[in-house]
C-alpha positions as CSV (number, residue, x, y, z in Angstrom):
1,X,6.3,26.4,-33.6
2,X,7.7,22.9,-33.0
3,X,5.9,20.4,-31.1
4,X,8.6,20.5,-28.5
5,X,8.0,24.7,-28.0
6,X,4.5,24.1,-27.8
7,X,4.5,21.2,-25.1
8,X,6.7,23.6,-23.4
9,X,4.6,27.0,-24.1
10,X,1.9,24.8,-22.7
11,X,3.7,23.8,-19.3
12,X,4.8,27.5,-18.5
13,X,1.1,28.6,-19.0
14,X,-0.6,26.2,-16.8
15,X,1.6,27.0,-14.7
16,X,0.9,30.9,-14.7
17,X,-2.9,29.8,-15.0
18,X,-2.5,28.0,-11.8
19,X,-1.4,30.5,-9.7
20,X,-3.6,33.2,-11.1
21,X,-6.0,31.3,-9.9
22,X,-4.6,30.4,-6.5
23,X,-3.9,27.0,-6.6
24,X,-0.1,26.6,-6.6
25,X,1.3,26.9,-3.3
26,X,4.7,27.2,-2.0
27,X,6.2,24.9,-0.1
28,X,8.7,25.7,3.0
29,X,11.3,23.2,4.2
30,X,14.5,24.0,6.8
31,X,16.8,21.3,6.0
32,X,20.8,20.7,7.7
33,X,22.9,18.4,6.6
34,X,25.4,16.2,8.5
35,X,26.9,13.2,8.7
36,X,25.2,10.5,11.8
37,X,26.1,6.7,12.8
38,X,23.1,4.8,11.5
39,X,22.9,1.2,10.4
40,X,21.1,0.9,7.3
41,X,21.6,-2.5,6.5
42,X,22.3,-3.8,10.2
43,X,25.7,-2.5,10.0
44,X,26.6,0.7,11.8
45,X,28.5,3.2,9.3
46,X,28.4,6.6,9.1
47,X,25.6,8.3,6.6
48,X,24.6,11.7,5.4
49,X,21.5,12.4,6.6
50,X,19.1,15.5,6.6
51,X,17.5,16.8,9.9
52,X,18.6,13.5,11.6
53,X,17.0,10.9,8.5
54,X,18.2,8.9,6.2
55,X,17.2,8.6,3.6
56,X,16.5,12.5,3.6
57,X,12.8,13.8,3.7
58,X,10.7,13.0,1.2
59,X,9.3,15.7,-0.6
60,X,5.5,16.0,-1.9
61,X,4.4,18.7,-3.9
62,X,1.6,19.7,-7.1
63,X,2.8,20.2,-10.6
64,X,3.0,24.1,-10.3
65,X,4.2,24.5,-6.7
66,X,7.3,26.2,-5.4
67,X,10.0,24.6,-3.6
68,X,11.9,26.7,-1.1
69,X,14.5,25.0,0.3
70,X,16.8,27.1,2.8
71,X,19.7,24.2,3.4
72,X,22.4,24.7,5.6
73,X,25.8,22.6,6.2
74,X,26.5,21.1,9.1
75,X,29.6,19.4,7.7
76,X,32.3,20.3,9.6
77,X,35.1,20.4,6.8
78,X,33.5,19.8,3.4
79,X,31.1,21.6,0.7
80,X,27.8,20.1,0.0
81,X,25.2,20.9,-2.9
82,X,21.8,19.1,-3.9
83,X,20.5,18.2,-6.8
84,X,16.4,17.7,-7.9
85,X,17.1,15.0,-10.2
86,X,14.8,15.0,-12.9
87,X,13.5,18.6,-11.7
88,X,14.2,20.9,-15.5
89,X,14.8,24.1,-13.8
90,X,13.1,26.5,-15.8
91,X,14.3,30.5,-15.6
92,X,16.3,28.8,-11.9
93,X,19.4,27.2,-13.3
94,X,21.5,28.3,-10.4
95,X,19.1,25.9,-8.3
96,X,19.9,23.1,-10.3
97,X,22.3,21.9,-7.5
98,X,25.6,21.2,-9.3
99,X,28.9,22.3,-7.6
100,X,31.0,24.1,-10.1
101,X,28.6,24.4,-12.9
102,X,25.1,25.8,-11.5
103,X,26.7,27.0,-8.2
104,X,29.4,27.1,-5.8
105,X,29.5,24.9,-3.0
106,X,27.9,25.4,0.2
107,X,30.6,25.9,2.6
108,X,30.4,24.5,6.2
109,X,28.1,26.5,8.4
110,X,26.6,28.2,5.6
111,X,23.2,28.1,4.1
112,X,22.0,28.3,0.0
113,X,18.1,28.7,-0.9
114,X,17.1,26.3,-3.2
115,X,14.0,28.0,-4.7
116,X,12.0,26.2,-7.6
117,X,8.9,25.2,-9.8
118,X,7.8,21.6,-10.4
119,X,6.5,22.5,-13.5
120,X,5.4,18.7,-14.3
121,X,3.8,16.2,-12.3
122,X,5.9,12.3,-11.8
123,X,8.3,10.6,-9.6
124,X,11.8,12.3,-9.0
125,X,14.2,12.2,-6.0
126,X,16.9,14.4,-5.0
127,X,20.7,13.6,-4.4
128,X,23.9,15.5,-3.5
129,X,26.3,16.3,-6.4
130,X,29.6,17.3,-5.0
131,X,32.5,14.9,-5.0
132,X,30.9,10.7,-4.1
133,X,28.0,12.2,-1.4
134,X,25.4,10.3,-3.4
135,X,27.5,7.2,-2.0
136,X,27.6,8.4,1.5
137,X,23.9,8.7,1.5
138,X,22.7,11.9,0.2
139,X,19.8,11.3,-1.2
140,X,15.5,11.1,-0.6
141,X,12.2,10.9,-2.5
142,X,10.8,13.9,-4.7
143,X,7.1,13.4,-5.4
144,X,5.4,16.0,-8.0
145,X,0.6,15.0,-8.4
146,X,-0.9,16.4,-10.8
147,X,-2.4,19.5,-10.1
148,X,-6.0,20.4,-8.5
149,X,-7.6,20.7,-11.6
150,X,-6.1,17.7,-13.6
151,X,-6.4,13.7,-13.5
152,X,-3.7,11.0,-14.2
153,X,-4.4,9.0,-17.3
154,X,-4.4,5.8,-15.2
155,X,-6.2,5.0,-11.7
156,X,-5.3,3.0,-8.3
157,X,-6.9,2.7,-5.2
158,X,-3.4,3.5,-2.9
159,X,0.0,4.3,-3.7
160,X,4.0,3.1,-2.3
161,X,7.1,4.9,-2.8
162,X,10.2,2.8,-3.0
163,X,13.9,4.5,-3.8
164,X,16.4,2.1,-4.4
165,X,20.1,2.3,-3.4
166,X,23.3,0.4,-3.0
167,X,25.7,0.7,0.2
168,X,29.3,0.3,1.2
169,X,30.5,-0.4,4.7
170,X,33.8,1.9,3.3
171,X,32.9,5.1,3.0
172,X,32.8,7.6,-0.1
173,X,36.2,9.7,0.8
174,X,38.1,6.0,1.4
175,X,36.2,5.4,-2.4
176,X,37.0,8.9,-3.8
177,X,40.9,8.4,-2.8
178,X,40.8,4.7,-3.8
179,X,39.6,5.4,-7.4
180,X,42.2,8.4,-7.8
181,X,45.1,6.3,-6.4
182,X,47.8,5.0,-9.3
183,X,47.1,2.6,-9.6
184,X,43.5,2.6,-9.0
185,X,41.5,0.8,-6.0
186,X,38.3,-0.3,-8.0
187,X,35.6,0.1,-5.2
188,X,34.3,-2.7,-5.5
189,X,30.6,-4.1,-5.2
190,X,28.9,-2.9,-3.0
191,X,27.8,-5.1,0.0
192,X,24.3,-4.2,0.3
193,X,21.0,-3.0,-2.1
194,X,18.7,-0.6,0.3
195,X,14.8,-0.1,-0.3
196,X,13.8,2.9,1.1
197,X,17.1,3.2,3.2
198,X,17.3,-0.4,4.7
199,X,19.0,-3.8,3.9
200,X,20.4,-6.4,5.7
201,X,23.9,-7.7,5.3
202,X,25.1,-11.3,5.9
203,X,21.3,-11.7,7.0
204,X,18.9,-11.8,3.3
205,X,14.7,-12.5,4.7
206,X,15.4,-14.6,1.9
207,X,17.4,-17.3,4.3
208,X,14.4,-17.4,7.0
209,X,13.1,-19.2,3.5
210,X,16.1,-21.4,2.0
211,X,18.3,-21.1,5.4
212,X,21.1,-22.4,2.6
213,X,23.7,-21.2,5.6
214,X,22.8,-23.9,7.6
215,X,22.1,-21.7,10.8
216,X,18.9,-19.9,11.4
217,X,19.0,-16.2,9.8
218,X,17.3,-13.6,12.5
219,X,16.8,-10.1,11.7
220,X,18.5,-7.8,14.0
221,X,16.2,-5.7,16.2
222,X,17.4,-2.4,14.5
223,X,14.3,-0.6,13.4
224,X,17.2,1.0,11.0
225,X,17.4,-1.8,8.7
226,X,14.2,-3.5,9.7
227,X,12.3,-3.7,5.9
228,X,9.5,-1.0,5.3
229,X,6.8,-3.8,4.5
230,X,4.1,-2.7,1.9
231,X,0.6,-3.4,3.3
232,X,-2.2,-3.7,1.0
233,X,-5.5,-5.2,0.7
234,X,-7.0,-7.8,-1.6
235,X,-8.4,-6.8,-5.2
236,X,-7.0,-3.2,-5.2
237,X,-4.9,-1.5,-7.7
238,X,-1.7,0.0,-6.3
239,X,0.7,2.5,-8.1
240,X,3.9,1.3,-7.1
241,X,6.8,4.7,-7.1
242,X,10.2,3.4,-8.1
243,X,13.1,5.4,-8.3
244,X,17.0,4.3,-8.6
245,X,19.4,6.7,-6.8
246,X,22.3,4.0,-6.6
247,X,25.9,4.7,-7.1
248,X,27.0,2.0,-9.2
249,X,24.4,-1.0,-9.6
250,X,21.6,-1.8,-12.3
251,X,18.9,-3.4,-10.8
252,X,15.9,-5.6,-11.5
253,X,12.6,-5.4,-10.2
254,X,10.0,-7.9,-9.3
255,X,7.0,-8.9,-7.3
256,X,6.4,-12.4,-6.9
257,X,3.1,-13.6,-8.7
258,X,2.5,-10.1,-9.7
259,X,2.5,-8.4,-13.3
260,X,2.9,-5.0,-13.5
261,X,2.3,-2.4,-15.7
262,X,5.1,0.1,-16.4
263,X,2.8,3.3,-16.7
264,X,5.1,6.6,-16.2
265,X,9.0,7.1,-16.6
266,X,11.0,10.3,-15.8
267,X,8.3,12.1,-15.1
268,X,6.4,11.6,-18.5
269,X,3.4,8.8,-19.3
270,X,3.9,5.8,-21.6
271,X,1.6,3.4,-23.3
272,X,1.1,1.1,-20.4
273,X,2.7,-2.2,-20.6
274,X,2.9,-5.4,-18.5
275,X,5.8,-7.4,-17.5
276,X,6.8,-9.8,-14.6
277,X,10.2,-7.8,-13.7
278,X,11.8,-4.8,-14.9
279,X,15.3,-3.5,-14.8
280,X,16.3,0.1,-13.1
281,X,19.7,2.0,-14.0
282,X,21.0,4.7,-11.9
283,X,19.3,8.1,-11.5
284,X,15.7,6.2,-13.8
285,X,12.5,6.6,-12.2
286,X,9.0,5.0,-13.1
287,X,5.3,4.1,-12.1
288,X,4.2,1.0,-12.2
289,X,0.4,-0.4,-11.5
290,X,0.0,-4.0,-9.7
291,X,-3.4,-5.3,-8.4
292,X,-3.7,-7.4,-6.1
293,X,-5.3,-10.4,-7.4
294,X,-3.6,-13.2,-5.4
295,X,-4.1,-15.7,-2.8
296,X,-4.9,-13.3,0.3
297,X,-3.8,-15.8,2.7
298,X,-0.6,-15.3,1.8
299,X,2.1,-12.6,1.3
300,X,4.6,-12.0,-1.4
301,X,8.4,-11.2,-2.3
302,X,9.6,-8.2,-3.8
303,X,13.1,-8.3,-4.7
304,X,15.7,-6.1,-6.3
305,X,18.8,-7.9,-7.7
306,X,21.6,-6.8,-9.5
307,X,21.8,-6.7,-13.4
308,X,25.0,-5.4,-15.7
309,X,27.9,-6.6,-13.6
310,X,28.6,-9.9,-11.9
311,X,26.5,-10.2,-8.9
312,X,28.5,-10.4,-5.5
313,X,25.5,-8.5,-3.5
314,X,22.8,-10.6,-2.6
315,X,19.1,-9.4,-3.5
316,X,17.0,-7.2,-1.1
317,X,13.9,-8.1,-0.4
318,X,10.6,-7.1,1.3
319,X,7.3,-8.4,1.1
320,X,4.2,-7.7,0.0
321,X,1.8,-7.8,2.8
322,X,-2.0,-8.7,2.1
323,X,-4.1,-7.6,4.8
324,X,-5.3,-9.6,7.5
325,X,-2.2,-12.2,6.8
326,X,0.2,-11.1,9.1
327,X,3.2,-9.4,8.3
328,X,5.3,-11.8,10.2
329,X,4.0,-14.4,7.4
330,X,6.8,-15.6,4.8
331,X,6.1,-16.1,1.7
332,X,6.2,-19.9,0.7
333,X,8.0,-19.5,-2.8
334,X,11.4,-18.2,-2.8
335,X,12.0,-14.4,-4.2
336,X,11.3,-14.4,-7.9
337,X,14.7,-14.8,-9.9
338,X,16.2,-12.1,-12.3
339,X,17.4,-12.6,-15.7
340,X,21.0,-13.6,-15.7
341,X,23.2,-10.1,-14.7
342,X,24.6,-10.5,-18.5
343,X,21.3,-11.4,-20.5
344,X,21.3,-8.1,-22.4
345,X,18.8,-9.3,-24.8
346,X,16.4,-9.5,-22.0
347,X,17.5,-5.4,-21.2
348,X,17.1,-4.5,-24.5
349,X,13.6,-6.2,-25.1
350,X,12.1,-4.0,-21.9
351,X,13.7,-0.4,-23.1
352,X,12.4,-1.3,-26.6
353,X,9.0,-1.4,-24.7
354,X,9.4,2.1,-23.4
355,X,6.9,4.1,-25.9
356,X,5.5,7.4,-25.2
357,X,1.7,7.8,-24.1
358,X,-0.5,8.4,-27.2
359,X,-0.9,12.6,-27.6
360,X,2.7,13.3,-25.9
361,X,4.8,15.6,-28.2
362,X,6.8,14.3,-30.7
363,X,10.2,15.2,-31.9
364,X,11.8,17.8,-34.2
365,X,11.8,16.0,-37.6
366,X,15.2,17.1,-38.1
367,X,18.3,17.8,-36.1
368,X,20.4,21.0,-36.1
369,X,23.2,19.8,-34.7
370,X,24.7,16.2,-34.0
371,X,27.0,15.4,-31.2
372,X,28.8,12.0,-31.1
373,X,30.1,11.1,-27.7
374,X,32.3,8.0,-27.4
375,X,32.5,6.4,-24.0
376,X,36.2,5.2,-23.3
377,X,38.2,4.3,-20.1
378,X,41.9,5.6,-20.6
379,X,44.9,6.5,-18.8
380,X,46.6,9.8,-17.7
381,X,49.7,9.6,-16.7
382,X,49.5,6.3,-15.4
383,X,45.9,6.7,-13.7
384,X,42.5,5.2,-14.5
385,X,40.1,8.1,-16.3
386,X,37.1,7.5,-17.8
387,X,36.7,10.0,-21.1
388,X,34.4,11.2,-23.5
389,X,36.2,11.4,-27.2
390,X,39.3,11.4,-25.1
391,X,38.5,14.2,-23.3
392,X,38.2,13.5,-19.1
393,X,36.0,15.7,-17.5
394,X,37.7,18.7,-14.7
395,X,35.2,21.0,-13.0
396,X,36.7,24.8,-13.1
397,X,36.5,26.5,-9.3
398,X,34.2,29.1,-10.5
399,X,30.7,27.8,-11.9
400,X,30.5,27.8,-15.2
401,X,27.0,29.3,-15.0
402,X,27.9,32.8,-13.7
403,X,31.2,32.8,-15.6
404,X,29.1,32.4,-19.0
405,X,26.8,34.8,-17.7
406,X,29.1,38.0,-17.0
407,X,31.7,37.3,-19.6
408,X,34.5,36.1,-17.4
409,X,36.9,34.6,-20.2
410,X,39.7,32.9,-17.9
411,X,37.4,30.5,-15.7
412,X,37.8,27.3,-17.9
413,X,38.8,26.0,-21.3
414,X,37.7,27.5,-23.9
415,X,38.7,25.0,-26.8
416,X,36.0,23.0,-28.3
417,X,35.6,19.7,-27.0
418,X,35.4,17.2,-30.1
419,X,32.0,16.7,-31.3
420,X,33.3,12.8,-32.7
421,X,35.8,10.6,-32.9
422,X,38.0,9.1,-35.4
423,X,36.5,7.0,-38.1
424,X,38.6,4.0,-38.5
425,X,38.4,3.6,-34.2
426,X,37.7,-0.1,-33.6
427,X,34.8,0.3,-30.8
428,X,35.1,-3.6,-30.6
429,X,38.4,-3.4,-29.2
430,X,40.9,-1.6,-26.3
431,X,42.0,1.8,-28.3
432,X,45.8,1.3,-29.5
433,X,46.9,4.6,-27.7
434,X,45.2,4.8,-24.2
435,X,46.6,8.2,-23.0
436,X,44.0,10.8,-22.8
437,X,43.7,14.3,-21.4
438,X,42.0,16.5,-19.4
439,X,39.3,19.3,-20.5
440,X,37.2,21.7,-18.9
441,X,35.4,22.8,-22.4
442,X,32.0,23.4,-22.7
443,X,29.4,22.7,-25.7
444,X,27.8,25.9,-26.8
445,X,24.3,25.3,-28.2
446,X,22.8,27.4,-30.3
447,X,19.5,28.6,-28.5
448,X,16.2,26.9,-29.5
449,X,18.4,24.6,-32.0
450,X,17.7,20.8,-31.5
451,X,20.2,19.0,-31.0
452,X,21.3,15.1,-31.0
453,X,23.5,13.4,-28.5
454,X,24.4,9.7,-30.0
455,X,26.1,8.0,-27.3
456,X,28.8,5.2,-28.2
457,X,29.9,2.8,-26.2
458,X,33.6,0.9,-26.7
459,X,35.9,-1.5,-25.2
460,X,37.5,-0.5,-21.5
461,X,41.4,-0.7,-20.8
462,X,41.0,-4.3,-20.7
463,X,39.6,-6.5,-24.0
464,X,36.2,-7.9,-24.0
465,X,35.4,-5.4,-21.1
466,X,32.7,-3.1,-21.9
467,X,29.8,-1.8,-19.3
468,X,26.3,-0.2,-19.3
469,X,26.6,3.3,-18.7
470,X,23.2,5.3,-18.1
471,X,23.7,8.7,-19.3
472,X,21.6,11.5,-17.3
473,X,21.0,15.4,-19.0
474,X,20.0,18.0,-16.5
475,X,17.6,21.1,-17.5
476,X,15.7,19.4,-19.9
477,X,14.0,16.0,-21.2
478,X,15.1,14.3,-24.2
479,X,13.3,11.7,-26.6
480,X,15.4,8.4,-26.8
481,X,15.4,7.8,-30.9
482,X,16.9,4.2,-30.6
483,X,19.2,1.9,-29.8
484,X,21.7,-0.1,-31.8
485,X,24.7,-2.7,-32.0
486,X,28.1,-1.7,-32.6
487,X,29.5,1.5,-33.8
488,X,27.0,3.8,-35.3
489,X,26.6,5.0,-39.0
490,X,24.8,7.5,-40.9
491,X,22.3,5.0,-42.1
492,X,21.3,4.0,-38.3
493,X,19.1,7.1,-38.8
494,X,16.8,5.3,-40.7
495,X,16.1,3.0,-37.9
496,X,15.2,6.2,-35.5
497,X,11.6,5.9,-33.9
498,X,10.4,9.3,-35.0
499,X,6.1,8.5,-34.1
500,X,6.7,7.3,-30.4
501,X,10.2,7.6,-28.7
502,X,9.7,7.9,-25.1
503,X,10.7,11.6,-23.0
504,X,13.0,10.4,-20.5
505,X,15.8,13.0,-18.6
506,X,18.1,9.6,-18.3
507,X,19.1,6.7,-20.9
508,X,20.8,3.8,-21.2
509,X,23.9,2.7,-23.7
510,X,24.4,-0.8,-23.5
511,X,27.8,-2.7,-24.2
512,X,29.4,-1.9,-27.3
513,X,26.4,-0.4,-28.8
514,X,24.8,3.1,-29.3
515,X,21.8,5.2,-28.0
516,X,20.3,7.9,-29.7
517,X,18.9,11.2,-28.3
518,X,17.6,14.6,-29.4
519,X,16.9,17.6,-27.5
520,X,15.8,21.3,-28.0
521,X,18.3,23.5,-26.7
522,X,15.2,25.9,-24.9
523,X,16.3,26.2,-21.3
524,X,18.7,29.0,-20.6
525,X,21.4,27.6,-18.8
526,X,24.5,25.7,-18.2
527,X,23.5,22.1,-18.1
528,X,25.5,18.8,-16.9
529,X,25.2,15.7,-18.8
530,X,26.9,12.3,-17.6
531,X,27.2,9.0,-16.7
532,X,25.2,8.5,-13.3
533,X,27.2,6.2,-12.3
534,X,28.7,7.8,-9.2
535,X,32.6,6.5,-9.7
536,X,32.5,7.3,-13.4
537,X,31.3,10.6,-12.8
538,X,34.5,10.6,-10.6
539,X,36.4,9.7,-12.9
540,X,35.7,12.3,-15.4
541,X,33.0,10.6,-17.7
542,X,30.6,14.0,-18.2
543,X,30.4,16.9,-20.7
544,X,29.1,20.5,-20.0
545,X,26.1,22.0,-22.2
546,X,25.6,25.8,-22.1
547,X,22.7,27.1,-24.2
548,X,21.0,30.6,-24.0
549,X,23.1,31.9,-21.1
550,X,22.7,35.8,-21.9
551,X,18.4,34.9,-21.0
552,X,19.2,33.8,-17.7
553,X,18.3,36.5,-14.8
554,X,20.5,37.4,-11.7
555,X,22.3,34.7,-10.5
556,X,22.2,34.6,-6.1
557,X,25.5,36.0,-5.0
558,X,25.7,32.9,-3.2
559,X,26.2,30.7,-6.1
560,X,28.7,32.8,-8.0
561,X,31.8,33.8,-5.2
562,X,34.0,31.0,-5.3
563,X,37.9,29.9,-7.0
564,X,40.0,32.5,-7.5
565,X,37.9,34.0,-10.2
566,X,35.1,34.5,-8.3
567,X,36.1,37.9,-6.7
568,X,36.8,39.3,-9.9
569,X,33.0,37.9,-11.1
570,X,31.3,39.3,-8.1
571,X,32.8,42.8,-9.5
572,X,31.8,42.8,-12.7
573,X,28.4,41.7,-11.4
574,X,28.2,45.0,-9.5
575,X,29.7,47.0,-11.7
């Protein structure tokens, strides 16, 4: 049994040996969804919000716990579905929250159960996945402890929580028709960066500071966009929650005069290392540890600023309060400054520092399979797509999941999607023939095969364009073999890290270079994997996994009825 099958043997059973003995509970939450006027960065938009909040609830549960989830749409004229990012799903694939491939939508007025183990303790947030609703605000905090009978292999005195986001004063369905206009709207960027749901447009704390406007910068009274300060106390170690649910931007992190060490990503532990900031990509999540060592008199920036594209947002900030000081204290050193927005060295030199925690389980030696997916933005008849080996991305009406499931033959493409592209493509360069096409096919994994994903990155439509894309697999963690230059070549393998890649469910590929994953293919299901990037994902740059299917259970009616095939699956489920 691979080391991979036993990690996860091992999961399942502490999991069955925790509620033999009573200590799992489940956990009950009555959640509606609807849009509100809020002002999350002193501006006031309209949001998606659950049971009146934004961000949503934040949820707090033990590794072994059930979530039950009975969510119903207030919406008045759209679907809605959430997904528990990060969350694996196991033997519950139709609760993994993605419209058209683990469910149908949730109409308006109707309510889905969302039913589910957190089999493994770390930090994870939820979002919406239907159309851009991660844009309009559908999103909020998912916290997994260890379980009653375990310990974390690092301590703190206290713990914070921070999710980070980006916001648009125009909203997602003004974005979704922009980008499928011909030709496209490009979104733009956005106008604020949120911590824990709050900013402050056109008036940065950072100004009470530098006041480089030339007019005294006041807060607005709005406890909506007022900064959630982080209060702590002198000589203590805090474990600082950081999670990135943003819909386009990379960020960086920092604390002013503060190392921290990176101690948990995804959900999985690392060999604990320090650094003075730290970048973020869309849909990552980590631990870090900072102790509070400094002058207690005074009070300290963090800042989140924007790395990967050119930055036209200004940096949020909120500070780091050491009790007594007062909160109404500023800090006398401006915000700590990130590395330039295109120092990639600087991004590759902190993934390369992303190693697993000694004693987490290694990778298959060898791979079964190997699956080359070339990242490419292309044109269909005259509008902007993004595509993976020149296949763009459609989602068929009926889920894939319960199509798979009961044998229903006519619910999407069936033609392999390419598992490569050609060899003499330059990725250095804007492809000589742009056009591209649409696909619905899936990639049918052999069950318990392991499987490699190398991810390549090219030129856009436009020479010397080419962006960071962070790729996100749901259903299952992968190890992250590498990283390399260029286009990737058989002999790359031999720079794999096969004694210490990290576990992470999300990965970067940076500009013209390659990433290398590898899976096993062990949880029944039909699995999305994509670029988190919220308009990309738009714009078709995913691909479908399925693996296993005939294991999975009965699928809820509720997640199965929808698209013109889904009368004719409801019959052959009851028949």
């Amino acid at each position: 049994m691979g080391s991979a099958r036993v990690f996860l043997f091992c999961s399942i059973l502490a999991i069955f040996l925790n509620s033999v003995l009573g200590a799992n509970k489940t956990r009950h939450f009555k959640w509606e969804v609807e849009y509100m006027h809020f002002a999350p960065d002193c501006v006031e938009g309209v949001v998606m919000g659950i049971n009146g909040q934004f961000p949503g609830p934040t949820i707090r549960a033990r590794a072994g716990d059930t979530i039950h989830v009975e969510l119903t749409n207030k919406l008045p004229t759209e679907g809605v579905v959430i997904h528990w990012h990060g969350i694996r799903q196991i033997g519950t694939p139709w609760a993994d929250g993605t419209a058209s491939i683990s469910q149908c939508a949730i109409n308006p007025g109707e309510t889905f159960v969302y039913r589910f183990q957190v089999d493994k303790a770390g930090t994870y947030f939820y979002h919406g996945h239907y159309g851009m609703q991660r844009s309009a605000g559908l999103y909020g905090s998912l916290i997994v402890e260890v379980g009653e009978r375990e310990k974390e292999p690092f301590q703190y005195d206290g713990e914070f929580n921070l999710l980070l986001s980006d916001w648009w004063h125009k909203s997602s369905h003004e974005q979704e028709v922009d980008l499928s206009s011909n030709p496209m709207r490009w979104i733009g960027e956005p106008q604020t960066l949120l911590i824990n749901g709050r900013g402050q447009y056109n008036c940065s704390l950072a100004a009470h500071f530098s006041n480089s406007s030339g007019s005294q910068c006041k807060l607005r009274g709005s406890e909506q966009c007022a900064p959630k300060i982080l209060h702590v106390l002198p000589n203590k170690t805090y474990r600082l929650r950081i999670a990135s649910s943003t819909a386009l931007a990379s960020l960086n992190l920092a604390i002013g005069n503060h190392k921290m060490v990176v101690v948990e990503a995804d959900g999985n532990y690392l060999e604990p290392f320090s650094v003075s900031n730290m970048d973020i990509y869309s849909g990552e999540s980590y631990s870090v540890l900072f102790t509070t060592n400094q002058e207690p008199s005074k009070n300290y920036w963090i800042s989140i600023s924007v790395r990967g594209r050119e930055p036209k947002t200004p940096q949020a900030l909120t500070i780091l309060n050491y009790i007594p000081t007062s909160a109404s204290k500023l800090p006398n050193l401006p915000p700590p400054v990130a590395p330039l927005w295109d120092d990639y060295g600087s991004s590759r030199s902190f993934s390369s520092k992303i190693l697993a925690l000694k004693g987490s389980p290694k990778p298959p030696k060898k791979h079964d399979r190997r699956i080359i997916l070339l990242n490419t933005q292309n044109l269909i008849d005259g509008y902007t797509k993004w595509a993976i080996n020149n296949v763009s991305l459609v989602l068929p009406a009926t889920p894939y999941l319960g199509s798979i499931r009961y044998g229903l033959n006519n619910a999407f493409d069936h033609k392999h999607p390419p598992e490569n592209f050609r060899p003499d493509y330059d990725v250095s360069k804007p492809a000589p023939n742009q056009n591209s096409t649409y696909g619905s096919g899936v990639y049918m994994l052999n069950f318990n095969t392991t499987v490699d994903v190398i991810l390549q990155n090219a030129n856009a439509l436009k020479a010397n364009v080419s962006e960071i894309h962070p790729w996100h697999l749901h259903g299952h963690d992968f190890w992250v073999l590498g990283y390399g230059e260029g286009r990737f070549m058989e002999k790359d393998e031999m720079k794999f890290n096969m004694k210490n890649p990290p576990l992470r469910n999300t990965a970067v590929i940076f500009p013209y270079g390659w990433t290398a994953l590898r899976f096993v293919a062990d949880n029944p299901g039909v699995w999305a994997f994509h670029c988190h990037i919220e308009p990309h994902l738009h714009m078709g740059m995913g691909v479908v996994f399925a693996e296993g299917v005939h294991h999975v259970k009965k699928i809820p009616n509720e997640a199965l009825g929808c698209g013109l095939t889904g009368k004719m699956l409801m019959n052959n489920v009851h028949n």
